[in-house]
N, C-alpha and C positions, 0 to 999 in steps of 0.2 A: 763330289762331297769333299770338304777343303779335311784337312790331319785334323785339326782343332774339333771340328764336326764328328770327325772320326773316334777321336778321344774321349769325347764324351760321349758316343753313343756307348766303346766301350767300360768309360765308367759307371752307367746305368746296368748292363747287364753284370758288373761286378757285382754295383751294389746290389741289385735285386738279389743277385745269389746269396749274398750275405745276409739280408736280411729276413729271404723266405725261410733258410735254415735255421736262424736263429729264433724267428716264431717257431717254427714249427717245433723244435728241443726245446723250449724256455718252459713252457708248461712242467715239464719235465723234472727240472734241475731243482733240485735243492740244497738250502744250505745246511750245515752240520755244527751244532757247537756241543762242546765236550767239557766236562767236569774232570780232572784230574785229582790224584793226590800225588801224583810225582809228574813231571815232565817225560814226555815222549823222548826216546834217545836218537829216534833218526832224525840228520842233518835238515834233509827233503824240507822238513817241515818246521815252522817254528812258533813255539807254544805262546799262551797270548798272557798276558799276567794275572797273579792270582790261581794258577794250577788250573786253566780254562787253555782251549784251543777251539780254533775254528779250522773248517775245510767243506768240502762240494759234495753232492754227489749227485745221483739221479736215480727215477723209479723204472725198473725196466720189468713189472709184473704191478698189472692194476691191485693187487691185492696187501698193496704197503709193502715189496721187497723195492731194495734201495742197493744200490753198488755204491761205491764210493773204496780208498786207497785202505790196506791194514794199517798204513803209518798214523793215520788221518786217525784212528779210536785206538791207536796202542793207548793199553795201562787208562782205558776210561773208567772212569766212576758213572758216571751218569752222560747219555747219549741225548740230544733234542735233535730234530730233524724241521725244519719250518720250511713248507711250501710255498710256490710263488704266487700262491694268493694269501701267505700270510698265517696260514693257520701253522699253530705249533705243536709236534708230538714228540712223548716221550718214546725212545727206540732200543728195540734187541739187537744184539748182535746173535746170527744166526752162524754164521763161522768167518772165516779167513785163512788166507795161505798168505805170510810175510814175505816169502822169499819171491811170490811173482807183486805182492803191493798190491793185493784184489780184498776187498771184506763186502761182507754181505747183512744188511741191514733189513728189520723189519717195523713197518708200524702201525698203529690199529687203528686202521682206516683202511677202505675198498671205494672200487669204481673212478679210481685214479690214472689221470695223465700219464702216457707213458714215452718213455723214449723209447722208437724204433733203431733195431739193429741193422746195421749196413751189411748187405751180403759179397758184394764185391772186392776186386784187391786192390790194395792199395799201390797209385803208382807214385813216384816221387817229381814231386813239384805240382798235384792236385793240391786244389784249394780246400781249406783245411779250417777248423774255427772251435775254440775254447771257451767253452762258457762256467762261469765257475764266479766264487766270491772273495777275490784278491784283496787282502788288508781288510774285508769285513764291508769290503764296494759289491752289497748284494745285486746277482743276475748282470756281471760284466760280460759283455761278447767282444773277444778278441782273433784277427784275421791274419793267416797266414798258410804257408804250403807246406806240404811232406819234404824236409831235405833230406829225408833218409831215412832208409828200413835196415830192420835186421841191426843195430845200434847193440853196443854192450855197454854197460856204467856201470864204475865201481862204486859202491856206496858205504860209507865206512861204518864195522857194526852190522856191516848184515852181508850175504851173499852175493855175489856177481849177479845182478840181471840183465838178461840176455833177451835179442830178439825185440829191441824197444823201435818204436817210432821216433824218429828224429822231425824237431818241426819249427818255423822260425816266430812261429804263434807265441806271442808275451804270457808269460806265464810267473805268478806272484805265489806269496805265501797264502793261501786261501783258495786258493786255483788247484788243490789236491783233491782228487778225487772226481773232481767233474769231469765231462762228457768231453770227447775230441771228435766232432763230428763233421761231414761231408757235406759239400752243397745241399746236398736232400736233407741235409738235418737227421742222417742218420746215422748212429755212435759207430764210430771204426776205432776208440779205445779209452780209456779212462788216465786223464793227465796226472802225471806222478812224480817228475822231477826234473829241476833247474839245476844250473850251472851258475852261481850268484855269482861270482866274478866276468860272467860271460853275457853276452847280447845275443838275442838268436838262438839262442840254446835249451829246447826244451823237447821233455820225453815224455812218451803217453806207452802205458801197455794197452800191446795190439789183442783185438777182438776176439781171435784163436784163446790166448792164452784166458780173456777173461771168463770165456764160454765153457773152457779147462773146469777153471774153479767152480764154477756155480755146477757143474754137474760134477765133481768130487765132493763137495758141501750137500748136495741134495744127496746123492748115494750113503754116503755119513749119515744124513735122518733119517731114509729109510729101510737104513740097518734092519731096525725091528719095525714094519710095519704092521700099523692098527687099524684090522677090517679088511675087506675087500681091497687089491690091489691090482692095476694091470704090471706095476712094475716098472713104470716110466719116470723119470724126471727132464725136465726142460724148460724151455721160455716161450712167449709170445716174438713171432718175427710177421712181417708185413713180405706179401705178394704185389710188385710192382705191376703197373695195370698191361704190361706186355705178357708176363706171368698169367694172367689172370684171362686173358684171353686166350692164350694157345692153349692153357690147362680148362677153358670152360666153368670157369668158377666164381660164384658171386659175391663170395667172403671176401675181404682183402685181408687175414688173420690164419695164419697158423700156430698150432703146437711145435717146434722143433725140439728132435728128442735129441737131449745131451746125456743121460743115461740110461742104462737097464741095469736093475736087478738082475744076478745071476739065479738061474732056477726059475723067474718069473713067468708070468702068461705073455708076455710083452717077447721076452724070447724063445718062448715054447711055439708061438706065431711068426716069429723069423721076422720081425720088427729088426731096424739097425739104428744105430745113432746116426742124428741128421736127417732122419724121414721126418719129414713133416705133418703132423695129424692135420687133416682137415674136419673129420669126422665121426662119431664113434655112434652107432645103432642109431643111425640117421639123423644125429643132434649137430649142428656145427660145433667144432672144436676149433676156438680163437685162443687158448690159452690154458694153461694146466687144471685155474679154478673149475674151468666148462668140462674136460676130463672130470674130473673127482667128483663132480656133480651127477654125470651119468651113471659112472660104474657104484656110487653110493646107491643107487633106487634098484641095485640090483643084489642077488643073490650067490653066495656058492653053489662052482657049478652053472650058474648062466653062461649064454653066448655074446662077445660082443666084438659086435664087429664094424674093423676100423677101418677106416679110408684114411688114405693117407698122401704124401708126394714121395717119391725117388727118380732122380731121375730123370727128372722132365713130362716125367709122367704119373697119372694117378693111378694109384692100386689100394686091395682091397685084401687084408686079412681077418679071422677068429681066431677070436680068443678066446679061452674056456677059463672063467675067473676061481 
């Protein structure tokens, strides 16, 4: 086979990588535009004229929650989120933490596209791919690798963040907020800031810290919960089909738990963060909505008992609700 032959065979199996990934997250991603009555004061980002801005995000819970940057809805008046088929909704902000540049959006709509979460680690110089809506160029896909983990940036007006992806992925004003995902098209962080004087220079917060947030935010709502609770909060994550065969299991959907209520049935059962529900009194559990739906048909005082992963392995506790 001559180099030339060779070259192209390898830019086939680039492209393919690139492109299977980016079907597969595009469903996903959305774009965000914002109503202001003052301008955003972080650099990161820049506002669009007329007390409007635009930025990225994506749905990572079929039930209209949306991740997307704090920078990206500081100081919003009014939120729209529009899908990549088009439709347009009006959106909550359900919380945010500024200092890591994570918010969490919701919209009123279900049975939605979702971006699967990447479980593995990142190593640097993996291919790497930004999708997002730079300058208001809705569903751009842009290609590049990890140069670096563990990144610190100063940002002026706000605290040091720590811990960033470093990545040579183009990355624009519009490109806040959206997905930083792996050849599988699965989120390893959400893109959050350039170096405008610089080429090559872009930052994404890593998946640890955004999995942080959303289970601080979820713990915050269920301060006071209402009715029945196991005491759980988390997301939908995907079993790869290696997973899925050494565990015997025909879902490719779990619960991962990112927190417990303290006092809860969740840890009166010895439940921990990062068990995986698979199942709760024999129902499959793909996701929190599937949770809430069980333990609602039930009573104080019932039993319910979970299956779950740790470990590598499936187990099985009760809970007494």
């Amino acid at each position: 086979m001559s180099t030339s032959e060779k070259d192209a065979l390898a830019m086939d199996a680039y492209s393919h990588a690139v492109t299977t990934a980016a079907e597969r997250v595009g469903p996903a991603v959305v774009r965000i535009d914002i109503e202001r009555d003052t301008p955003a004061r972080s650099r990161r980002y820049a506002p669009m004229p007329g007390g409007g801005g635009l930025g990225s995000g994506f749905i990572f819970a079929s039930d209209g929650q949306v991740l997307t940057n704090a920078h990206v809805v500081e100081k919003a008046r009014r939120i729209f989120v529009t899908l990549s088929d088009g439709r347009k909704f009006p959106a909550g902000l359900i919380g945010s933490d500024a200092d890591v540049d994570v918010a969490v959006l919701r919209i009123g709509a279900d049975h939605l596209p979702v971006a699967e979460l990447g479980r593995d680690a990142l190593r640097v110089g993996q291919l790497v791919l930004a999708v997002g809506n730079p300058y208001g160029l809705n569903w751009t896909v842009t290609a590049g690798v990890v140069s670096a983990l563990g990144r610190t940036l100063d940002v002026p007006g706000s605290r040091k963040m720590v811990n960033l992806i470093q990545t040579d992925t183009s990355i624009n004003p519009g490109n806040s907020g959206g997905p930083l995902v792996d050849s599988s098209g699965r989120v390893v962080g959400i893109t959050t800031a350039m170096l405008p004087m610089a080429q090559g220079l872009g930052f994404s917060v890593p998946l640890d810290t955004i999995k942080g947030v959303v289970a601080q935010i979820a713990q915050r709502r269920s301060a006071v919960p209402k009715g029945l609770s196991l005491g759980v909060g988390g997301m939908r994550v995907q079993f790869d089909a290696h997973q899925r065969k050494s565990l015997g299991l025909n879902q490719e959907f779990g619960m991962e738990i990112l927190e417990l209520r303290p006092g809860s049935p969740a840890v009166s059962a010895e439940l921990r963060r990062q068990d995986i529900i698979i199942a709760a009194n024999n129902e499959a559990i793909s996701e929190p909505r599937d949770l809430q739906r069980v333990v609602s048909s039930l009573r104080s005082g019932d039993k319910l008992v979970v299956s779950f992963v740790r470990g590598g392995r499936q187990r099985k506790v009760t809970a007494i609700l």
